[in-house]
Every structure is written in C-alpha cells, then in structure tokens.
C-alpha positions as CSV (number, residue, x, y, z in Angstrom):
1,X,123.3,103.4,93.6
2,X,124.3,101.8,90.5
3,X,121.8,100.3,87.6
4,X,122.4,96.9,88.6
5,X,120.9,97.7,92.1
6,X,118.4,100.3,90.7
7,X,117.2,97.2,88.8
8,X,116.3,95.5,91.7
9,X,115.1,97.7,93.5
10,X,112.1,98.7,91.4
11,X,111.3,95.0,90.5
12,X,110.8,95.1,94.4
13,X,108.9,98.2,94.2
14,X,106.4,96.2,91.6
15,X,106.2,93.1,94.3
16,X,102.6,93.2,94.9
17,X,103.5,90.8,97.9
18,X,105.2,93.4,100.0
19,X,103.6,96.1,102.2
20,X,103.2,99.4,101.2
21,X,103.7,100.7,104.8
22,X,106.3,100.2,107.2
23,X,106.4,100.3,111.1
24,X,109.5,101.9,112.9
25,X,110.8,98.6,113.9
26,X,110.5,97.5,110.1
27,X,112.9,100.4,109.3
28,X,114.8,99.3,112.3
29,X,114.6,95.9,111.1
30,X,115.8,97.0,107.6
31,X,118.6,99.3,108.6
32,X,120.2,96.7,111.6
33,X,119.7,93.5,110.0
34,X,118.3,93.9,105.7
35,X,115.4,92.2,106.9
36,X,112.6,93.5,104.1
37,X,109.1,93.8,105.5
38,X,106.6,91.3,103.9
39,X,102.7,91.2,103.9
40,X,101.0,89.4,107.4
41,X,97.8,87.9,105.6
42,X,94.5,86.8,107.4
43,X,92.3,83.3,106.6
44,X,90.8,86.4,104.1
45,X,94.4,86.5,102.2
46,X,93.9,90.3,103.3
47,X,97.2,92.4,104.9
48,X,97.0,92.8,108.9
49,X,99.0,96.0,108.2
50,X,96.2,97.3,106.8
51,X,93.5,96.3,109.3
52,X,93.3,98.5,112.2
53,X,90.9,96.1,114.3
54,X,93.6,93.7,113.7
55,X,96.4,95.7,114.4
56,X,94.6,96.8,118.2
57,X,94.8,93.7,118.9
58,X,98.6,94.0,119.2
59,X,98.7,97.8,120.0
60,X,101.2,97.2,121.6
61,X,103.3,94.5,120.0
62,X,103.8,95.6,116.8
63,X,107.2,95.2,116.8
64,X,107.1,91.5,118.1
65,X,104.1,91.0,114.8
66,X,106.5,92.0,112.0
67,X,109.4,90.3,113.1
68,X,110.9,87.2,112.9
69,X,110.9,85.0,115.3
70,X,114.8,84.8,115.5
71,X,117.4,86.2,113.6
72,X,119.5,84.3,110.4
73,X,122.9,84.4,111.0
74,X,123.4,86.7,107.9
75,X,121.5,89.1,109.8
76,X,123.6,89.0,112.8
77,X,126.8,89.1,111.1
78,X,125.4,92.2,109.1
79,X,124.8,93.9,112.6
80,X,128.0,92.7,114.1
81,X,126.8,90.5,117.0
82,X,127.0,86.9,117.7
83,X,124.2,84.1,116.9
84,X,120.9,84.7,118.2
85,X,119.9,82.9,121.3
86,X,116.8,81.8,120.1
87,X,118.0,80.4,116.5
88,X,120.5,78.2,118.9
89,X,118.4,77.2,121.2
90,X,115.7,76.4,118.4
91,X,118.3,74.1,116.7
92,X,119.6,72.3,120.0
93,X,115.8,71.6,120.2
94,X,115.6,70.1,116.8
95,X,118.7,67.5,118.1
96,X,117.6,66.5,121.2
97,X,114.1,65.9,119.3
98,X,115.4,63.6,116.8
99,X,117.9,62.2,119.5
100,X,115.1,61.3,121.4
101,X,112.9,59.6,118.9
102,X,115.6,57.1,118.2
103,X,116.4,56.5,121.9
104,X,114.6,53.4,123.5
105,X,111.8,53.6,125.6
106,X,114.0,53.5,128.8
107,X,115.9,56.7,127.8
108,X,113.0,58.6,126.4
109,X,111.4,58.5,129.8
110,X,114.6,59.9,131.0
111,X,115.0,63.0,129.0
112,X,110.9,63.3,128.7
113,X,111.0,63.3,132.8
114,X,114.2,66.5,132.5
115,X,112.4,68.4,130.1
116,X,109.0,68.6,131.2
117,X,109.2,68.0,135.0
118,X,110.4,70.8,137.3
119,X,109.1,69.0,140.5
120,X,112.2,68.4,142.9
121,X,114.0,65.1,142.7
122,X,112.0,64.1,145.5
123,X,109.0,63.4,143.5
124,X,110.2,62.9,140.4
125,X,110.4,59.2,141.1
126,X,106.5,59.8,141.5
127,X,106.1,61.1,138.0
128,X,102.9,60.3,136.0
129,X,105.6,60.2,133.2
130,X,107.8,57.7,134.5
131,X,104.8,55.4,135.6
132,X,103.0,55.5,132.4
133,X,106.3,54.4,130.7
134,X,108.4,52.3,132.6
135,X,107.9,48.7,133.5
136,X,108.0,49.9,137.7
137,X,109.7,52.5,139.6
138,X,112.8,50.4,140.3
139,X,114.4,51.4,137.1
140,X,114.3,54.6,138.0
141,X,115.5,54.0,141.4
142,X,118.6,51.3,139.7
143,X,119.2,54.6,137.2
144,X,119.6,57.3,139.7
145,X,123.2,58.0,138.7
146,X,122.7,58.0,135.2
147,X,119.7,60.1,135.7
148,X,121.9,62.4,137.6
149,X,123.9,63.0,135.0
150,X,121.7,63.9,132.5
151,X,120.3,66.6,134.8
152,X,123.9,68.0,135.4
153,X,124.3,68.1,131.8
154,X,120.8,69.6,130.9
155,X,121.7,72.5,134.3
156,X,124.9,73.9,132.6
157,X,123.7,73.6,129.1
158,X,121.0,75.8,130.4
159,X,123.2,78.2,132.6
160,X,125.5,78.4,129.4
161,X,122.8,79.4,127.1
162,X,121.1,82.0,129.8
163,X,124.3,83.7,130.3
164,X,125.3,83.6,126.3
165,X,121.7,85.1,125.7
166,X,122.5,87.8,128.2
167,X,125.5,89.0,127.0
168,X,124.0,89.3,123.8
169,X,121.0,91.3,124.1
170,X,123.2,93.6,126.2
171,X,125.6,94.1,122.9
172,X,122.7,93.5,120.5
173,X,121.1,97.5,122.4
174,X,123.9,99.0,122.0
175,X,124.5,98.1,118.1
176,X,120.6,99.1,117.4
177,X,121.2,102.6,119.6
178,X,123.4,103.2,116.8
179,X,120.3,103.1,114.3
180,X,117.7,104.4,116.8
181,X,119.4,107.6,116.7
182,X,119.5,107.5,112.9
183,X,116.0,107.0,112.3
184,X,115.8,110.0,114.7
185,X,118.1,111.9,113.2
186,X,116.1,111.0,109.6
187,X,112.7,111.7,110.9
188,X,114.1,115.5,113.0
189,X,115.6,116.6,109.9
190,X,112.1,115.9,107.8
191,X,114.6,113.5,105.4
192,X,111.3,110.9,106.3
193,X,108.4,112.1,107.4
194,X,105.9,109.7,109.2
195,X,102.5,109.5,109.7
196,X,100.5,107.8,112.9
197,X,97.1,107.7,114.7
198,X,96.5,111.1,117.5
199,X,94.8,110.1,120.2
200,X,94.4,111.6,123.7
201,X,96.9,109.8,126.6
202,X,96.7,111.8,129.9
203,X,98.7,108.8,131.6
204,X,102.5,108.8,131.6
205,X,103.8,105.3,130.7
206,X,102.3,102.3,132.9
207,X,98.9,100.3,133.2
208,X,97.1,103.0,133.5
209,X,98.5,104.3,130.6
210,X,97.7,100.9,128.5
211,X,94.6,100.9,129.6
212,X,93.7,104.5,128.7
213,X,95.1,104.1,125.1
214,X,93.6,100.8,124.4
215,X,90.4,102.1,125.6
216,X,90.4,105.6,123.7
217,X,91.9,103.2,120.5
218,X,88.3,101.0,121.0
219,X,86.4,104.3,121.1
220,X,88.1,105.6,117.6
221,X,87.4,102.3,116.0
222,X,83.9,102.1,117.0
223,X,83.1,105.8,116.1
224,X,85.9,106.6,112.8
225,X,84.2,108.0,109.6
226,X,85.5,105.3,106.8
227,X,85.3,108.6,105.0
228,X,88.1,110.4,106.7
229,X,92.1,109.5,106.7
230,X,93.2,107.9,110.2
231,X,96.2,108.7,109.8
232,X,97.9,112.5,110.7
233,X,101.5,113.7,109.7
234,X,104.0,113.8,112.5
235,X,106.1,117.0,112.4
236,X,109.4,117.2,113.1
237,X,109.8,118.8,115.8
238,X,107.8,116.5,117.6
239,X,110.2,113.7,117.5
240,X,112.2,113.0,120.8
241,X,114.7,109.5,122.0
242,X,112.4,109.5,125.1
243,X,109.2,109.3,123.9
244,X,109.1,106.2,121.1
245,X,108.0,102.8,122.0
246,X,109.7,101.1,118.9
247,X,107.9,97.9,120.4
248,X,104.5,99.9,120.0
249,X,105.6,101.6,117.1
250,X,104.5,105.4,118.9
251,X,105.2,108.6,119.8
252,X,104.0,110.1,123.2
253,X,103.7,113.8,123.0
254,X,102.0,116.3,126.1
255,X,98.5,114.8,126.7
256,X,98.6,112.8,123.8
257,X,100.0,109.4,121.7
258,X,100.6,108.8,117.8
259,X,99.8,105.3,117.5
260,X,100.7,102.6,114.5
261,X,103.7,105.0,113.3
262,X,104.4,104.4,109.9
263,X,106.4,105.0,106.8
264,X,105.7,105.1,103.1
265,X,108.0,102.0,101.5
266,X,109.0,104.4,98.9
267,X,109.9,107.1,101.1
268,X,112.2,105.2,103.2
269,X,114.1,103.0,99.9
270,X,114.4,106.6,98.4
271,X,116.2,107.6,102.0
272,X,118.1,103.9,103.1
273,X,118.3,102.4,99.8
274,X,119.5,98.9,98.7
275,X,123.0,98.4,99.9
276,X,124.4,102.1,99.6
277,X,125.8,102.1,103.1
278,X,127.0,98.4,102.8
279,X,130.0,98.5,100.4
280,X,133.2,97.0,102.0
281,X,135.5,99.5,103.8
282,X,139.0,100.1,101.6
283,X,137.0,99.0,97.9
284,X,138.5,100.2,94.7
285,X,136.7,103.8,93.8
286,X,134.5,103.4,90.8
287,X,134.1,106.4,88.5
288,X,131.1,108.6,88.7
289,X,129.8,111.9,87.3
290,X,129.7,115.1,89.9
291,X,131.0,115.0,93.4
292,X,131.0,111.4,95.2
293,X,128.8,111.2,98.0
294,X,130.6,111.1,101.5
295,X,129.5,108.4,103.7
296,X,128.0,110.7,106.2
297,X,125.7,108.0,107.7
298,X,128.8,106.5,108.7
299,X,129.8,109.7,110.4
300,X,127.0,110.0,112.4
301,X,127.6,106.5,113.5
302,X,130.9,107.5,114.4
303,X,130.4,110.1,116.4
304,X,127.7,108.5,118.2
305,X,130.1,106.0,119.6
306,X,132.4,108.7,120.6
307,X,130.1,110.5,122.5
308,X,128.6,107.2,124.1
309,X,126.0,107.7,121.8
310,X,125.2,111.5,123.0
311,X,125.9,110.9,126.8
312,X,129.4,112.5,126.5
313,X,130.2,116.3,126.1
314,X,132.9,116.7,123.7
315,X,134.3,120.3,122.1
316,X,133.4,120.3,118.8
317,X,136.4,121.0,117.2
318,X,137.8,118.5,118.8
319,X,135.7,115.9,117.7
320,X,135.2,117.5,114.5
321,X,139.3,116.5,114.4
322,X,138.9,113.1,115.7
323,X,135.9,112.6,112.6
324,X,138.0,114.1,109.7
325,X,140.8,112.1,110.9
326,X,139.1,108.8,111.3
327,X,137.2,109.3,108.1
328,X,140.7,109.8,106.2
329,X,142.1,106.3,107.4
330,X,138.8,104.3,107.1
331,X,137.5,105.3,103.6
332,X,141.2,106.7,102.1
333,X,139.3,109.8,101.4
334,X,139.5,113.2,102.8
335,X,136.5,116.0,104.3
336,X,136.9,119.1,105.0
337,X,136.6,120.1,109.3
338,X,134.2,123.1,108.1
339,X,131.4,120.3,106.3
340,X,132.2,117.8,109.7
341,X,131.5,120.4,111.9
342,X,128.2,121.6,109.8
343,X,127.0,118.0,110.6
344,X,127.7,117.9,113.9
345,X,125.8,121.3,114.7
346,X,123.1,119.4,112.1
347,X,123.1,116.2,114.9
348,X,122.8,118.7,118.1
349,X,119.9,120.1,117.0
350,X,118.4,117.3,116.2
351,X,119.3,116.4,119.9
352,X,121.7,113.6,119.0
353,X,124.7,114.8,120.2
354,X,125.9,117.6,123.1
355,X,128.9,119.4,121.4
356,X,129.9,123.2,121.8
357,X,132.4,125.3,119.9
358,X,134.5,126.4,123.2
C-alpha cells in the first residue's frame, strides 16, 4: 500500500460516520463489489448495527439490511458481471413514469390499465380504472388493437428482463463463490478472526429451525446481563462452506448457531485493504524495499476456478504447474512450484481445495 492510499485510508478510519463492525456480507460486499459499509441510523440518530433488539428484528436478513438496494454499475464492472437487473428495471420505471405523465388522459388509462391490472382481457374492459377515466367503455372497445399492442410490447419487455435477470444471478454466484471461499480461507487460517452470538439450535435448517432461533434469540434478549459481552470468539476450526448463512450472517455448529457474525473494521482493512488486489494486470513495477509481495489472493482465485471451485480432484503438482505457469504470463513475474505448492496444501486444509501429491 502506498502513502497516497495509506492516507486515505486512516482519514476513513477517523469517519465517525462509518461502523465500527462489519457483517460477513459487508466483507462480501467490500471484497466483490468496494462497496464500504456505512452506519443504519434510527429516528434516535443511533446505529441499528449496534442495537441487538433491532437487529432480531431482521435475524435473518441481515444481509438484505446492509445492502443496497441494487448495484452501481461501477460495482458490477468491478465484479465482472453485467448491469444489475434491478438498477435497469428501476430506470425503465423512471421512463415509463415520466412518459406517462405527459401522455394524455386517453393513453394514461392505457398503460395505468397494463401495469396495474392482471385480470384477463376479458374483464379488463370492466376495469374500475378504465371507468373512472375514460368518457365510456367504447374507447376502449374502438382501441382494442392499439391496446393490444402495448400489451405485446409490455409481455416481451418483461420476458426479456426475466430471462436477462436469470442469467445474471446465475453468473453473479459463481463470481461471489470466488470470494466466499476467501473469506473462508481468511477466517480458517485465523488471518480474521470473528466474533458472533452462541446460542442453542437443535433444529437442522428449516421453520423449525427459525423458529427455535428466533425464539431462544427473544429469550437471550429478555434475560442478557448489560454487564457481560454478547459477543464470543469463533475459532477457527469451526469455520465450514456448509454451515454459513451469509444472508443471516451465522455459523451453525452441532447443537448450536453463532448469530450476528461480525468483524472488527480495522481487522478486516489491515487484512483486504484499500485497492491492494485491484492494480491493473501487466502495470509498470514500482520500486520497493524487501521482497515484493506476490499476489497470492489472486492464486487462490485461480485455483479455485480450476478446480471448479474445490469440486475437482487435481494432482498437485500438476496444478501447482498450471499456477506457476499462469502466474508467470499474467503478472510477468515468476514463483517458485515449492511456495505454490505450500499454498495449495495451506487451501486443503483449510478445506478449499482437494489436491494430493500422487
């Protein structure tokens, strides 16, 4: 990190605006898309982050409260996928809106009858829409056609978009796999270490189980000393793929559930800091004291999509090759297949990857 970023980075540090705690899909967020966490204030001006009565209210949405509601198309193109659904859809809103607000009265009730009446044509012409609009139910009888044709247009606009909006949240998983696994990798290896609420959870995932944890989350509230921490380290160890709910932010383990996972801010900027991983592929070298750092993050990455993200068995020295090899062409820079393969055994047993010597 050079000063120029290290200067911005602790005037962000100072921000008293911006919460000292962040959720996994915050790092998620952060890592996938630079999207910085910011306070979620009350009518009190106080931080919901903070609250945990507040926060059980969406126990199980966390993920969907420190979001955005759609992405920027910055933040898409710094992920590698298309524009988000929801931003175009959002915007095609924001046209027909104005369209229709200079239409005349006539056409108005034509799109106002598409948009908001899903009745079948056969009593649209019946519409309390139409009636309390139109001079009598002739003109819409005289504009059949043109009616027609506006609901032609408004079907495939909508088929378009549903199929678009498929396509991308199937590519938008796989691109954010790539991160899951290095938050896991991060939180296995104790490079962050994460804190969360233990509570009992005897259900396996389902209503049952929502209901259960909500329930024993009620009880803790209701009986918590102020006095004692909520909050309990997770170890290590106990980090597994198949048992986060990034929506949730949690961590099932036997018998029990952390709940509200989160990370210091100044643990996770000191691990994924300001544009360190984001310098352009093939950029001049700059001088530095000592050793430059190898872009190992980018490594992991790597072999995650060579391995289908872990699914694959692959030799290691085989992919140990295909890594030192890759990594020579991307970055014109060498590493040696002794430190790739150290890696990779550091990525199995973290459970990210299913590589043998033989």
């Amino acid at each position: 990190m050079d000063e120029s970023q290290k200067e911005v980075q602790e005037k962000w540090f100072l921000h008293d605006q911006d919460p000292e705690h962040w959720f996994l899909p915050d790092i998620l967020n952060w890592i996938a898309f630079r999207i910085l966490p910011t306070k979620i204030l009350n009518i009190y001006k106080a931080d919901v982050r903070e609250s945990l009565e507040e926060l059980g209210i969406n126990l199980f949405d966390i993920a969907e409260l420190v979001s955005p509601a759609f992405l920027t198309p910055t933040q898409t193109d710094y992920l590698g996928v298309g524009k988000d659904p929801k931003l175009m859809r959002a915007k095609e809103q924001q046209v027909n809106d104005e369209r229709l607000r200079k239409a005349d009265h006539y056409e108005r009730a034509v799109q106002t009858l598409l948009r908001n009446d899903q009745r079948s044509a056969s009593k649209r012409s019946e519409s309390p829409i139409l009636n309390s609009i139109l001079p009598s139910n002739s003109f819409f009888e005289s504009n059949r056609l043109k009616i027609a044709i506006h609901k032609s247009n408004f079907i495939k606009r909508a088929t378009e978009h549903e199929i678009y909006s498929t396509t991308w949240v199937k590519e938008l998983k796989i691109k954010l796999q790539v991160h899951k696994n290095r938050i896991l990798y991060l939180l296995r290896s104790s490079s962050l270490v994460a804190e969360g609420i233990l509570l009992n959870a005897s259900e396996s995932q389902g209503v049952n189980y929502r209901l259960e944890v909500q329930e024993n989350f009620n009880d803790f509230l209701a009986n918590r000393n102020s006095q004692v921490k909520p909050y309990s380290n997770i170890p290590a160890e106990a980090w597994n793929a198949d048992s986060i709910s990034w929506d949730a932010s949690s961590l099932e383990i036997p018998h029990k559930v952390y709940l509200l996972v989160r990370m210091s801010k100044r643990d996770v900027l000191r691990v994924l800091p300001l544009d360190v991983s984001d310098k352009p592929i093939g950029s001049e070298k700059t001088t530095s004291i000592g050793r430059p750092q190898k872009h190992w993050n980018k490594v992991l990455a790597q072999s995650l999509k060579i391995t289908n993200n872990g699914t694959i068995h692959i030799k290691q020295d085989a992919l140990a090759q295909q890594l030192s090899e890759w990594y020579e062409e991307t970055f014109r820079d060498q590493i040696s297949l002794s430190s790739v393969k150290k890696k990779l055994k550091e990525y199995e047993d973290c459970g990210l990857l299913n590589v043998s010597k033989s």
